[in-house]
N, C-alpha and C positions, 0 to 999 in steps of 0.2 A: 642206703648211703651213710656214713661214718660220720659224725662232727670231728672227729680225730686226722687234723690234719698230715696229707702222702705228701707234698711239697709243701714248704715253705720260704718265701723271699723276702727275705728285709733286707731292706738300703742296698738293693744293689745294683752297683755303677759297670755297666758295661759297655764294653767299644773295642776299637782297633788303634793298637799303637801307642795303647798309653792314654789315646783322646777318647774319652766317654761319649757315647753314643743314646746308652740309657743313663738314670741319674734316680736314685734314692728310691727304687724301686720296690714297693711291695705288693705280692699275693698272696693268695694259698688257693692248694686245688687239693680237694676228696676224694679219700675211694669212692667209686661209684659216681660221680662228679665230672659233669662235662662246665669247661668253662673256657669262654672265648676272647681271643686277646686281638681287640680293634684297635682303629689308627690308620691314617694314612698315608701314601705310601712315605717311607723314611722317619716314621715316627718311630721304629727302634723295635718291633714287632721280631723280624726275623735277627735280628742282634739278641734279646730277650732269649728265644727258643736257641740258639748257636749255642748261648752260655748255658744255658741248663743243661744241655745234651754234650756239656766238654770238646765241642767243637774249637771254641774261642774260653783264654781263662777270665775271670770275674777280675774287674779294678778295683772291688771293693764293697761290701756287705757279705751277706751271706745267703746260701743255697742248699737249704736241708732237705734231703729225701727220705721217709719213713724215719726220723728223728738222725740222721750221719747228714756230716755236713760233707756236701761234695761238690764244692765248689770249687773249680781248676783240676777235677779227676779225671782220668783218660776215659775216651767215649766208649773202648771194650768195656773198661771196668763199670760202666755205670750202665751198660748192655745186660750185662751179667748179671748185676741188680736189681734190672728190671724195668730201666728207662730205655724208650726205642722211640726213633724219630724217624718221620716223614717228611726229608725236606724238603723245599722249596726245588722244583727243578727234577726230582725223581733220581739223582743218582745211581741209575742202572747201567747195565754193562753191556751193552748193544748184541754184542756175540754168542752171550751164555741165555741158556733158555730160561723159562719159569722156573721147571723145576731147580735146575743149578740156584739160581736166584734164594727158592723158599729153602734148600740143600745148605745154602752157606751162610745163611743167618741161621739156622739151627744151634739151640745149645740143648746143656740134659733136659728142661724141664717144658721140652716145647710142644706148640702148641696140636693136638693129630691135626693130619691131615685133613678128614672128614668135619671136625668140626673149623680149620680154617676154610672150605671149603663149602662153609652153610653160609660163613660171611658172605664169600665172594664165589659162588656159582661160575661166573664168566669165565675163573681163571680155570675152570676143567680143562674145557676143550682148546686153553692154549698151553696144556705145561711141558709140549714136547717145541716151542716156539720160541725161535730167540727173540728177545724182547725189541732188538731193533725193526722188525717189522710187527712189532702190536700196533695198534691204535691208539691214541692220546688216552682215550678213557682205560681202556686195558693196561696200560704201562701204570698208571696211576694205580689203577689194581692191583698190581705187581708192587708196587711203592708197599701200599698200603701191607700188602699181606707177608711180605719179607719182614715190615714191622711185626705183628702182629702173631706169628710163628715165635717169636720168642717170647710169647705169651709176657706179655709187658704186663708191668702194675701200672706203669705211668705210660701214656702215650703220648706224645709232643707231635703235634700234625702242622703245617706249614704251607697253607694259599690251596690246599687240596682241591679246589677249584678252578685253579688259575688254567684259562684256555680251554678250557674242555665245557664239551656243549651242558646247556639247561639240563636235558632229559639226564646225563650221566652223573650232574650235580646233582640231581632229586635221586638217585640210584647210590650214591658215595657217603653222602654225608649224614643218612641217618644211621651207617656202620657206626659212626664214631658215639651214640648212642644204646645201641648195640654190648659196643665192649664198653662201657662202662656198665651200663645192667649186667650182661653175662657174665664176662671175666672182673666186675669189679674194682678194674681200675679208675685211674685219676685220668680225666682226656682233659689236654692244654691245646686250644687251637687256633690259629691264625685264620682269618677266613676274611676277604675282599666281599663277600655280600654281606652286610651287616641285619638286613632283616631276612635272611636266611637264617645266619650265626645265631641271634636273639631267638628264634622259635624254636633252637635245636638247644640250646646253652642253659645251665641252671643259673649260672652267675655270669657277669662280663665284667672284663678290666678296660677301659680305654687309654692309648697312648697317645701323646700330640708331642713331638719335639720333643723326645725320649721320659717325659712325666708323665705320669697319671694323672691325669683329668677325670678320670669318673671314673664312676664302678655302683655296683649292684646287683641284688636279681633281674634275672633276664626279662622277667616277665612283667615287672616296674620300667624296663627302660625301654620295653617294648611302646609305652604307651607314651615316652618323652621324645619322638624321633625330632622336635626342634631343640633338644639339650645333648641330642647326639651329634645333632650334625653342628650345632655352635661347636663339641667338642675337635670333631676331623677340625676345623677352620680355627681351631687355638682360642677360642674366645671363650673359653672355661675355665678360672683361675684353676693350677694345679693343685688337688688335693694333698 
């Protein structure tokens, strides 16, 4: 793992409309570096991941990737780059199969098939399947490896948990561990179980009403869960 920081976030204000949502926001995530961005719900988590991945543009600070600031850059151009996001909800295409799905996130430098498929095993025997009849855990598979076909440096993952059973969550989320070893990326991720997030995370950031409230290593905050949970509940002055 690098101390040479792949992201970097200072002060930065994001939201919708002009109205900031987040507020003076700072991080950084490593190569090699999984780190987990907590908070509860509307604490500015998926606003946070929107704006890194140029979904939504930045109100204000700054958003550098491997030293280029790319803040308010279109989401192909920063694809291309080598940022790929997994958002919230899975944005897939009900009618197109797997393959089409892993087919059209393809750029030159992507990732074989055989090794995205040591990831994700399950998705063999569905890639002649259009995605609107997978299963919750396989669609999220799908999520996952349409990112991850373009061999990202940065992976941005968002609630990858959200609705799908225990046994599929202990089966998902140590990929996001995975490609940071293997491929050496930076993984930024959102995750609704916090002592799941904390066992799998080198670092964590916490959000409360779009500020930082905490941060650390994971394996420090593992051991404060009453300084974590003051934070979800706002009673953490922001740091």
């Amino acid at each position: 793992m690098s101390d040479q920081a792949l992201l970097e976030i200072d002060s930065l204000d994001a939201g919708y409309l002009g109205t900031p949502v987040v507020r003076g926001l700072k991080l950084h995530v490593n190569p090699g570096e999984v780190v987990a961005l907590l908070g509860s719900n509307g604490a500015g988590k998926t606003t946070t991941l929107s704006t890194i991945a140029g979904l939504i543009p930045p109100l204000g600070g700054s958003i550098r990737f491997a030293g280029e600031e790319i803040g308010g850059m279109a989401t192909h151009r920063l694809a291309r780059n080598g940022v790929s996001l997994v958002p919230e909800g899975r944005s897939l295409f009900f009618g197109m199969t797997v393959h089409d799905h892993l087919k059209l996130a393809k750029k030159g430098d992507a990732l074989p098939k055989e090794e995205l498929l040591s990831f994700l095993p399950e998705l063999e025997k569905c890639l002649d399947r259009k995605a609107g009849v997978l299963s919750g855990g396989e669609q999220q598979m799908l999520a996952v490896g349409r990112a991850l076909v373009t061999k990202p440096r940065l992976l941005l993952v968002d609630e990858m948990s959200l609705g799908l059973a225990p046994v599929i969550v202990e089966r998902l989320l140590p990929i996001l561990r995975r490609v940071a070893t293997e491929l050496g990326a930076g993984v930024l991720f959102v995750e609704q179980h916090v002592a799941k997030a904390l066992q799998l995370a080198d670092r964590a950031y916490v959000l409360s009403h779009g500020q930082l409230v905490l941060e650390g290593p994971a394996e420090e905050l593992r051991k404060r869960p009453d300084l974590i949970k003051s934070s979800y509940l706002g009673d953490v002055v922001a740091a």
